[in-house]
DOKEMI-406872 format. One record per atom (N, C-alpha, C): x, y, z. Coordinates in steps of 0.1 Angstrom, whole numbers, padded with zeros to 4 digits, always signed. Layout:
<pts>
XYZ...
</pts>
This chain:
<pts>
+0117+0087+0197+0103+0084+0201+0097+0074+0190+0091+0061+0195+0087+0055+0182+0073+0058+0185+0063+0057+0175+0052+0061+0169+0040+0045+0167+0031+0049+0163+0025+0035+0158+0012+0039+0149+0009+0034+0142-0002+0035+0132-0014+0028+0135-0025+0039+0138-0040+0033+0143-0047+0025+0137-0039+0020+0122-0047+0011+0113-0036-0007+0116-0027-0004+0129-0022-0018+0134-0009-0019+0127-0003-0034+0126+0012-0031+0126+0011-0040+0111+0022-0041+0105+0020-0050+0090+0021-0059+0091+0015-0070+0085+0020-0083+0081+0040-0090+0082+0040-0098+0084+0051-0102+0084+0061-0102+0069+0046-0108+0060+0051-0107+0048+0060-0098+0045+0051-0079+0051+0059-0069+0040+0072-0068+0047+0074-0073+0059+0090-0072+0063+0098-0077+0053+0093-0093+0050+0100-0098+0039+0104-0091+0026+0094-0085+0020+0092-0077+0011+0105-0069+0013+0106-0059+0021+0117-0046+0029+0130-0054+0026+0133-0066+0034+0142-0069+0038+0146-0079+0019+0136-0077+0007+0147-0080-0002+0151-0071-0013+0142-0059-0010+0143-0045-0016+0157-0045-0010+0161-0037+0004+0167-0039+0006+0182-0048+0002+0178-0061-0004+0191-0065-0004+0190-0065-0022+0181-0065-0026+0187-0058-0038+0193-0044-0044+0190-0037-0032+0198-0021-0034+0208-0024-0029+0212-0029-0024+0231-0033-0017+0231-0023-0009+0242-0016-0012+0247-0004-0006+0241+0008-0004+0228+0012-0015+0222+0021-0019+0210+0023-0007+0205+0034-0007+0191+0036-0001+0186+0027-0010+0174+0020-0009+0161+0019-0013+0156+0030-0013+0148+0030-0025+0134+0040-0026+0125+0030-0025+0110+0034-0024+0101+0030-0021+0090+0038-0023+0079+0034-0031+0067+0042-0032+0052+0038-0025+0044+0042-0015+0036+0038-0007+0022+0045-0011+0015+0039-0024+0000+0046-0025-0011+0037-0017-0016+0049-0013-0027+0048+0001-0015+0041+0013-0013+0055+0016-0001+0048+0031-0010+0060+0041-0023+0063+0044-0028+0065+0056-0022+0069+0064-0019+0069+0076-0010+0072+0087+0004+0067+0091+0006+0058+0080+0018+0052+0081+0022+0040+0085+0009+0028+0086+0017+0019+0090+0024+0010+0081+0027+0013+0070+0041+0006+0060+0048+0016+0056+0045+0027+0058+0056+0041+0055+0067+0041+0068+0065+0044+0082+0070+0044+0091+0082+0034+0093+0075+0020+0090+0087+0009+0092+0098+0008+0081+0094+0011+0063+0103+0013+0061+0115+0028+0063+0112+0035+0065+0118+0049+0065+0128+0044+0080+0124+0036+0091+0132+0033+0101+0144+0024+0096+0138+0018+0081+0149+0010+0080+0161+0020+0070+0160+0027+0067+0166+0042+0059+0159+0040+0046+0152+0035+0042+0142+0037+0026+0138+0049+0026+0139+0055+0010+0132+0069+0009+0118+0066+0005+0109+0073+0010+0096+0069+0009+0088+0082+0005+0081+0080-0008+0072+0085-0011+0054+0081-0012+0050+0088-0002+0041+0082+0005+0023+0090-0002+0017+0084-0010+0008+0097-0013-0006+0088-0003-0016+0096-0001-0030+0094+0003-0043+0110-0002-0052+0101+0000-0063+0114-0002-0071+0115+0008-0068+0106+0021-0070+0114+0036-0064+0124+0043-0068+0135+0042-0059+0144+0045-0058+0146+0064-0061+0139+0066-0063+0135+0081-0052+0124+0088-0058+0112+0077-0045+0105+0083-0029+0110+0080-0028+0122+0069-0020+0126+0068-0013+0132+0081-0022+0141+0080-0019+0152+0087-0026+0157+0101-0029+0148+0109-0041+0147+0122-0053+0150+0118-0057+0152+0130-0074+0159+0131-0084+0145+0140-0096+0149+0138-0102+0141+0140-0112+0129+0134-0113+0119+0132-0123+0108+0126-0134+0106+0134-0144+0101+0126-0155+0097+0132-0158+0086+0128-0165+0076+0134-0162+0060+0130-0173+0054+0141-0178+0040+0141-0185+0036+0148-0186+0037+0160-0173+0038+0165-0170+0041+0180-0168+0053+0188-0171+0062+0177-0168+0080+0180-0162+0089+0173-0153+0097+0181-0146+0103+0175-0133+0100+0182-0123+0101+0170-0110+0094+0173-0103+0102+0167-0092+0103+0175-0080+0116+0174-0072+0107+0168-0064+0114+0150-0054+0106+0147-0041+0118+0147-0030+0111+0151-0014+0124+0149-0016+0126+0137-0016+0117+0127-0017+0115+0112+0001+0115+0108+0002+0109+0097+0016+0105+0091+0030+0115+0093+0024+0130+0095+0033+0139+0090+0040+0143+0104+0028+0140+0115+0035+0143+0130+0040+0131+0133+0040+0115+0126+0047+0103+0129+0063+0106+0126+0061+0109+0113+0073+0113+0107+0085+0123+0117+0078+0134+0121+0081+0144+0128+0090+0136+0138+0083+0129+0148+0088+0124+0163+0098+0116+0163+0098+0109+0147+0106+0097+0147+0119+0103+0141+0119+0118+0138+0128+0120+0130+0133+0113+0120+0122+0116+0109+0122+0107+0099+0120+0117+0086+0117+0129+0090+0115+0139+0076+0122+0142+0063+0137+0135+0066+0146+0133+0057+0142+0126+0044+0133+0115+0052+0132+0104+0043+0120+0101+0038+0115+0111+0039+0096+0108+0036+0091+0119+0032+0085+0116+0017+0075+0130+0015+0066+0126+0014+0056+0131+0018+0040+0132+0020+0034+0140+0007+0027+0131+0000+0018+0140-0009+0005+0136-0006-0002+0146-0004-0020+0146-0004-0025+0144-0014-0031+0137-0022-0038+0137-0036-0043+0122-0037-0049+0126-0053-0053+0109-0054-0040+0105-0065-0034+0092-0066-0023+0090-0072-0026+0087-0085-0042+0085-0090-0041+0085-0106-0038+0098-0111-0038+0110-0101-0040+0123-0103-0028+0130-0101-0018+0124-0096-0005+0133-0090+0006+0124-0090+0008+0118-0102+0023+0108-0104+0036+0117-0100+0044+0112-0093+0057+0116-0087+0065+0120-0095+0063+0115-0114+0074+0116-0120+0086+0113-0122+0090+0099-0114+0097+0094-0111+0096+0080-0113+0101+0068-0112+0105+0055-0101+0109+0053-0094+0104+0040-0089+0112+0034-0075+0119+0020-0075+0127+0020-0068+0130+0006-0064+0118-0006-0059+0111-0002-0055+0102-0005-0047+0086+0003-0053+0073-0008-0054+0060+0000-0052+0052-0008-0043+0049-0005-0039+0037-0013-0026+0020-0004-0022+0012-0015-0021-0002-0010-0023-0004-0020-0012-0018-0015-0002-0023-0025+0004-0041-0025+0007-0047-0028-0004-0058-0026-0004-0066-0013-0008-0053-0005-0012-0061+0007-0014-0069+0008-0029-0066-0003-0036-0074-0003-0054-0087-0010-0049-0093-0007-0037-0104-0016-0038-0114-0004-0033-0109-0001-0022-0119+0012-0020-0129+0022-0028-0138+0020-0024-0151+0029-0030-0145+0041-0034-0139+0046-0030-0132+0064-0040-0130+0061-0052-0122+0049-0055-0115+0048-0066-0120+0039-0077-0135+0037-0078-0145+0031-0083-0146+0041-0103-0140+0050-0098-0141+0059-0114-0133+0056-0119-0124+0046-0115-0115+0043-0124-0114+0026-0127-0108+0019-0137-0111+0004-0136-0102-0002-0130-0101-0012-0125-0089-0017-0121-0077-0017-0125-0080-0022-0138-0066-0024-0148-0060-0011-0151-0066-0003-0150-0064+0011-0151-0056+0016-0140-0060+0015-0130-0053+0017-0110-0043+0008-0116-0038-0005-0119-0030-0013-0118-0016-0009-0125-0018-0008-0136-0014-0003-0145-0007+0011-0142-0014+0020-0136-0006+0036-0130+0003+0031-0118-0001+0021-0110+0006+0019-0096+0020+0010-0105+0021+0005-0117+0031-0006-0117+0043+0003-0125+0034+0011-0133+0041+0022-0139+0055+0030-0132+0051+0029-0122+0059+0037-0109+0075+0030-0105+0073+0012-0108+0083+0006-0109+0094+0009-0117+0105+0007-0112+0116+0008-0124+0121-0002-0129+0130-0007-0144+0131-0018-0145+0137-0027-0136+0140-0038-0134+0144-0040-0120+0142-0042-0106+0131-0033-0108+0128-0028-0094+0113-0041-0091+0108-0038-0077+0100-0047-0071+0086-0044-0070+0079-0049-0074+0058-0044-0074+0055-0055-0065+0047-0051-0051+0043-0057-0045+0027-0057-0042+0017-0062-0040+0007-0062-0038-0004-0069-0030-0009-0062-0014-0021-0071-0011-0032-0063-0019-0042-0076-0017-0051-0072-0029-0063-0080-0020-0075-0072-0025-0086-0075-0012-0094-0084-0024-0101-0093-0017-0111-0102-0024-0125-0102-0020-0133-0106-0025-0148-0105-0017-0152-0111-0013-0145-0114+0000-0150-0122+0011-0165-0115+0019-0163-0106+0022-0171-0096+0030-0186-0092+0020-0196-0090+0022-0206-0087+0014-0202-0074+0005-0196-0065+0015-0200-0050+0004-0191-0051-0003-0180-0059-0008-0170-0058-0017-0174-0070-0030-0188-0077-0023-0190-0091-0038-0200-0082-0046-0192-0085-0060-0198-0071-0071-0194-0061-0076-0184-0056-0067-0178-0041-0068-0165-0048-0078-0168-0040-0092-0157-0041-0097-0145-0042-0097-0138-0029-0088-0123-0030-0083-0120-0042-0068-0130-0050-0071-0127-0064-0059-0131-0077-0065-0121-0078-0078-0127-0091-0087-0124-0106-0075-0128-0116-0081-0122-0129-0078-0105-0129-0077-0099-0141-0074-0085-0141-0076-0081-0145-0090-0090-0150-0100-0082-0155-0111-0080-0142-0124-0086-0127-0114-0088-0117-0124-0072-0115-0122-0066-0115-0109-0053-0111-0104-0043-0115-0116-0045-0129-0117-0037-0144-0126-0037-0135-0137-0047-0138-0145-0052-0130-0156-0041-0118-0160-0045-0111-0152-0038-0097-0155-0023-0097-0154-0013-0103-0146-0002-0101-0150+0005-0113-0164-0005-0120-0162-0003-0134-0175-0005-0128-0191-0015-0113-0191-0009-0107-0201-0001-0099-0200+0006-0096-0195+0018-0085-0192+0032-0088-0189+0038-0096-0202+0055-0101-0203+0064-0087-0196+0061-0075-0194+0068-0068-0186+0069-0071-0174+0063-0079-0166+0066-0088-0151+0070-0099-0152+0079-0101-0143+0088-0116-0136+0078-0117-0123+0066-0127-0125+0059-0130-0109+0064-0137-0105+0072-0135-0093+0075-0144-0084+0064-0148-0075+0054-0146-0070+0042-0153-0064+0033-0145-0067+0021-0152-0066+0007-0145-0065-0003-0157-0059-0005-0155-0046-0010-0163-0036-0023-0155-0029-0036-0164-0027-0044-0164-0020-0046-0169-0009-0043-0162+0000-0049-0165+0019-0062-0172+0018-0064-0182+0033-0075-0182+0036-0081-0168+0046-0094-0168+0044-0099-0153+0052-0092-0155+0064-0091-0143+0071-0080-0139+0085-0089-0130+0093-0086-0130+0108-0091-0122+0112-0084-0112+0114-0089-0097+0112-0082-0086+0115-0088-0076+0124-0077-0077+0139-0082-0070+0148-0087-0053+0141-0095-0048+0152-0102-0039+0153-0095-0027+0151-0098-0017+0141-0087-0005+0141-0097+0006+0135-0092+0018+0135-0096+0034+0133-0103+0029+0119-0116+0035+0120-0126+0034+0112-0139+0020+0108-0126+0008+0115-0135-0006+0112-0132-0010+0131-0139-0003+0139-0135-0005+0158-0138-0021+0165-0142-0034+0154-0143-0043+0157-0133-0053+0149-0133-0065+0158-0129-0074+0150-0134-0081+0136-0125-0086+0126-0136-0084+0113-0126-0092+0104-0134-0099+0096-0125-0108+0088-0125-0103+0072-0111-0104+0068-0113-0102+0052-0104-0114+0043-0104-0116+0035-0092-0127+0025-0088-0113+0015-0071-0121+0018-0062-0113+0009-0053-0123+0002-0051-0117-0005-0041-0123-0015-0032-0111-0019-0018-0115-0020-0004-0108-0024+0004-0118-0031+0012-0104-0039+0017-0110-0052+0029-0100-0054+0039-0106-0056+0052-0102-0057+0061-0099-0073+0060-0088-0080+0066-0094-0092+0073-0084-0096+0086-0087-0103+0093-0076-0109+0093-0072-0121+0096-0063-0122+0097-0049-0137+0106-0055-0144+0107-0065-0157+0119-0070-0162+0123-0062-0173+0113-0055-0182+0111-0044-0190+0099-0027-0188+0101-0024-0198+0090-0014-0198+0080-0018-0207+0069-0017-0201+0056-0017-0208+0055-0016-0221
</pts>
């Protein structure tokens, strides 16, 4: 039974992304680490592709069902853990509930991917470089850090600390000789159909950035 994720389908990009994790594990699973994976719309596709995925959020809803409330009402989500379930995918995915400055896996990955979740108001107690820095930590040497990264295109994100300009992005890995960037690119704004919690059409500018763990910090 395939499944789908109320927050819409991924970018083409992060296929790309999959598909060189992927061929840099050869033979091996990929691991993969997904902070702020919601209900799964980048957890689900990779885990179909056999990635182990470790998936954390601090919605315990999109986790695990229930109901949302949102401009348009109330909206029933399966949430990640009954995606997992249908797809028979449990093997390959563990779900942690928490916030990830708060509950590191203790581990690496082959693989780390974020998609907008260092910008969100929750995570405002902490600085950016600080969220950046814990999510990149996760990588192994070798391994791949990927990143969309929200900009302030939209009013309620121009100001808010954890949603600098793009040249804070530049900046930040230009001091840090522990990354190989292979890109760090700015979109022009996009429109992004209507999904659970934002029920209209709505534009944001992203930028993603690709770079690898060549050492340890």
């Amino acid at each position: 039974m395939k499944t789908s994720s109320l927050w819409g389908t991924p970018p083409s990009r992060f296929y790309r992304f999959l598909r060189l994790l992927g061929e840099q594990a050869k033979d091996n699973a990929p691991t993969l680490a997904v902070v702020g994976c919601a209900d799964g719309k980048f957890v689900v596709p990779a885990a179909r592709r056999g990635f182990k995925v470790w998936a954390i959020d601090i919605d315990e809803i999109a986790l695990f069902g229930g109901t949302k409330n949102d401009a348009s009402g109330e909206v029933h989500m399966p949430g990640l853990k009954s995606r997992v379930k249908d797809e028979n995918l449990e093997e390959l995915v563990e779900i942690v509930h928490g916030d990830f400055m708060e509950s590191p896996p203790g581990r690496t990955f082959d693989g780390v991917f974020t998609s907008g979740a260092l910008q969100y108001s929750n995570n405002m107690e902490h600085s950016l470089t600080e969220m950046v820095d814990a999510v990149g930590d996760l990588v192994r040497p070798g391994g791949l850090f990927y990143l969309d990264y929200m900009l302030p295109y939209e009013e309620k994100y121009k100001g808010r600390p954890n949603c600098p300009e793009a040249p804070w992005w530049a900046d930040y890995f230009a001091r840090r000789p522990q990354w190989d960037v292979r890109y760090n690119r700015v979109m022009e704004p996009t429109l992004d159909r209507a999904h659970v919690e934002y029920p209209v059409d709505h534009y944001h500018q992203w930028g993603h950035a690709l770079a690898v763990r060549v050492k340890s910090a």
